[in-house]
N, C-alpha and C positions, 0 to 999 in steps of 0.2 A: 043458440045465441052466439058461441065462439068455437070456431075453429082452429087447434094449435098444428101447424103444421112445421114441420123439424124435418133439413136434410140430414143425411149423416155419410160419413166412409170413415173406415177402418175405429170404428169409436164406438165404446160403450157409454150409450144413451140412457141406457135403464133408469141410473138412480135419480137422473134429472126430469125423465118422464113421471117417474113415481111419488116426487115431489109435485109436478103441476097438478097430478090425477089428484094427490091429499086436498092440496088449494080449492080445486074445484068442487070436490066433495064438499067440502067441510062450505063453499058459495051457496048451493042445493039450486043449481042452473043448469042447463042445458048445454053443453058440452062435447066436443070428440078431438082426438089428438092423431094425428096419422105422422109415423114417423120412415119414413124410406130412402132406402141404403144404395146409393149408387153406382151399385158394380163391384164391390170393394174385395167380395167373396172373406170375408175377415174370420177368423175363427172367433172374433169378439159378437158376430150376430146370433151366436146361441146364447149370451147371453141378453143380448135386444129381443129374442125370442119370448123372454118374461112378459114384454109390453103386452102381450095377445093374452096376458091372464088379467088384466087389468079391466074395467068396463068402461066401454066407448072409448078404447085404445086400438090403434094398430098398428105393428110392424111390420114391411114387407122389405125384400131386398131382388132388388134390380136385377139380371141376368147382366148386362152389359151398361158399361159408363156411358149416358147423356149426356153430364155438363151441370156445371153451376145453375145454370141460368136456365137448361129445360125441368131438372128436376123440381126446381120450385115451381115451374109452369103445371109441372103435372100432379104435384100435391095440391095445388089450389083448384083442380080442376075436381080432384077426388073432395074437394071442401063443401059440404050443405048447408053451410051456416054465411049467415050477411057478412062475419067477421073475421079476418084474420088476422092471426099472431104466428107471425115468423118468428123460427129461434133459430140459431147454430145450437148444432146438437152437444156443444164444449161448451155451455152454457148453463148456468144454474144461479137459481134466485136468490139474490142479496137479502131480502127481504118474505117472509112470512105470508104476506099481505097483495106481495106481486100479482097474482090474479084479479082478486079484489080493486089493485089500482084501476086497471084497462076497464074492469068490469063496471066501475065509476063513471071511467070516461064515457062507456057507451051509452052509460043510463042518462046522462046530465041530460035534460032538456036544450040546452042552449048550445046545441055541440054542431058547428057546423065548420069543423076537420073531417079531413077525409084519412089522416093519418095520422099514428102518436108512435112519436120514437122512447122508448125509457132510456140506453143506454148498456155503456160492457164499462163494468171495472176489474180491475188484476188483484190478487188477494196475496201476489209477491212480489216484492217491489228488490228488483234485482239488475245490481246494476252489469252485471257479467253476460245477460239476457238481452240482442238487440229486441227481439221481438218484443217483451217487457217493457223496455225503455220508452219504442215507439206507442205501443199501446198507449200508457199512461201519458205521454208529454204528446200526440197528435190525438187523441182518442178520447181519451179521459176529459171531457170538457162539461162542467157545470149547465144545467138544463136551460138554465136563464141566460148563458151566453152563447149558446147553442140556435134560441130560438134568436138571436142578434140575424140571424144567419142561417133561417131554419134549411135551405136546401142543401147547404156546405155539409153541414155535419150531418148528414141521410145513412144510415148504417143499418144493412135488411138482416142485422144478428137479434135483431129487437126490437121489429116494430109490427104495431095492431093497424091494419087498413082494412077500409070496407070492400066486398069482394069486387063491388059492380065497379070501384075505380080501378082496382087491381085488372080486370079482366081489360080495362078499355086500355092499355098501358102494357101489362106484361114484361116479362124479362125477356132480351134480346138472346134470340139461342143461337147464335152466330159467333156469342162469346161463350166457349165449353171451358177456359185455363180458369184460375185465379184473377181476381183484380176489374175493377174499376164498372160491373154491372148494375153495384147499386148507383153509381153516380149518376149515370146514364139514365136511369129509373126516375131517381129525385130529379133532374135536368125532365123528364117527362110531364112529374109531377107539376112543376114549378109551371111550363110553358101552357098546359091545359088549368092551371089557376087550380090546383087543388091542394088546399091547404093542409099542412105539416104543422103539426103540435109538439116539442120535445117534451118531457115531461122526467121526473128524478125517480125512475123505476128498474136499475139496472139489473144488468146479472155478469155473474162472474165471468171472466175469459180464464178458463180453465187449459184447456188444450193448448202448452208452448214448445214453438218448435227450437232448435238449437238455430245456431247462427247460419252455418253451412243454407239449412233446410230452410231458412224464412231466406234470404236470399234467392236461394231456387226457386221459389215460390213468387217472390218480387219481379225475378226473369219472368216470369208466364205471364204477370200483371201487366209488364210494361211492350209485352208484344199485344196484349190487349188495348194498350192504349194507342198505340200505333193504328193501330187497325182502325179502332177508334176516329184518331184525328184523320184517317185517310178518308173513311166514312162519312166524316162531317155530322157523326153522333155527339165530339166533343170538341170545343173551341178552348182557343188559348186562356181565356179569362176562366174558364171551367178548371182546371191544374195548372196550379205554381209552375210544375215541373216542366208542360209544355211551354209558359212562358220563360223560363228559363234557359230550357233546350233552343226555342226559335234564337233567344240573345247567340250564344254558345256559334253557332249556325252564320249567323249575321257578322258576327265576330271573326268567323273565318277557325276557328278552333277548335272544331270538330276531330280536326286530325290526331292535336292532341289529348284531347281526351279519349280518344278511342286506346291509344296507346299505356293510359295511365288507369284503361279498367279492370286489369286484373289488378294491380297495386291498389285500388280502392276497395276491391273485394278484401280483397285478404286484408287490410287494415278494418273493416266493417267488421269482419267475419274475429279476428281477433283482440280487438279494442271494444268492443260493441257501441261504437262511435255513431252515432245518428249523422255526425256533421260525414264522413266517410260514406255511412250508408247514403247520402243524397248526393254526394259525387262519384257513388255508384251508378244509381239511376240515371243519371246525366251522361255518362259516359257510355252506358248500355245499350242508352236510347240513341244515341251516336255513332254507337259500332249495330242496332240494328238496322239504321234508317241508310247506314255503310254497305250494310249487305244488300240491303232491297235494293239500291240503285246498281249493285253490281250484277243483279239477276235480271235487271230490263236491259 
């Protein structure tokens, strides 16, 4: 019936596999969870090594790093079931009942979504944490206002799709960094008319990285979106950011922001200021679109 498919690196997956395994049992469905490790070589996969004592569980770990966006090509390929449920593997259920929910959705008669998002909430709310911050005040959005806007808030940490739409679609494997593949996916979704159900099923975002680290990790996202906008995978009305960057641009004032993105960093990185952290991004996206003209 349901395929749970979880990438992971460097992360102990176990006790959140061993939770969906209890759920499923305790449904008495038809089931398998495949969870794999993308290159990471972690001393933490002896203990993901546990999953392989579980029944209809697998862990394997990759020899060498694909990518965000092949790995999850290649777990859905290993998937025999109509349905899938993507997690991040820093994930784990809010609720008792989580399996149950999706399990709902599949059985309703009258179901004609092709995808159901439940949702990530943070279980510490810390204001010294940019990553925390951003989660909860860009992330954190009620299931009823989500669905205002079902392709905006598209986030592949937590959603159940049916396989035959996922295969006609796929993740672009072009993008291996951080950032911006699910949009491009929901933007897929949206233009083949397949419809997104949000629905109040979340799970914890457990895994937070310090400031330095979700920073460096935002760098990787927004060379993604570059790429992106070059590609004409994503248009301006698709990221604030890019309509903000094109103003910026038009304005003639590129120059200086390229000038003022280390001082945006280090104010981000030490105030855990959101308003910082997106004149980080602005000015990022300014000193890379800075370089790429200086390499043609």
């Amino acid at each position: 019936m349901l395929s749970v498919l979880i990438p992971t690196y460097n992360y102990n997956c176990f006790p959140f596999v061993k939770e969906l395994h209890k759920q499923f049992v305790k449904e008495k469905v038809c089931f398998e969870i495949f969870c794999l490790d993308d290159g990471s070589k972690s001393h933490l996969n002896i203990k993901n090594q546990a999953i392989n004592n579980l029944s209809f569980a697998n862990f394997e770990a990759l020899e060498t790093n694909i990518g965000r966006s092949a790995i999850r090509n290649l777990l859905a390929k290993k998937a025999n079931f109509n349905w899938l449920l993507f997690l991040d593997s820093d994930g784990f259920p809010v609720h008792d009942n989580f399996i149950k929910l999706y399990l709902d959705k599949i059985k309703e008669l009258k179901t004609d979504f092709s995808g159901f998002i439940g949702g990530r909430i943070h279980k510490v709310n810390s204001v010294k944490n940019l990553r925390i911050k951003f989660g909860i005040e860009r992330e954190e959005v009620a299931a009823d206002l989500r669905n205002k806007n079902s392709y905006r808030y598209f986030f592949t940490s937590n959603i159940l799709i049916k396989k035959s739409v996922f295969n006609e679609i796929k993740f672009n494997e072009k993008l291996t960094g951080y950032g911006y593949e699910d949009l491009v996916f929901g933007n897929e979704m949206k233009a083949l008319k397949h419809k997104i159900f949000h629905i109040n099923n979340p799970v914890y975002h457990l895994q937070i990285e310090d400031n330095a680290v979700f920073i460096n990790k935002t760098k990787q996202g927004l060379n993604n979106l570059l790429f992106l906008k070059k590609q004409n995978l994503l248009k301006e009305n698709d990221v604030k950011l890019l309509s903000y960057f094109n103003k910026i641009n038009s304005f003639g004032l590129h120059a200086i922001m390229i000038k003022l993105k280390d001082f945006f960093i280090q104010k981000a990185i030490k105030t855990s200021s959101l308003f910082y952290y997106d004149l980080f991004k602005l000015s990022y996206l300014c000193y890379l679109k800075e370089k790429e003209n200086e390499t043609k």
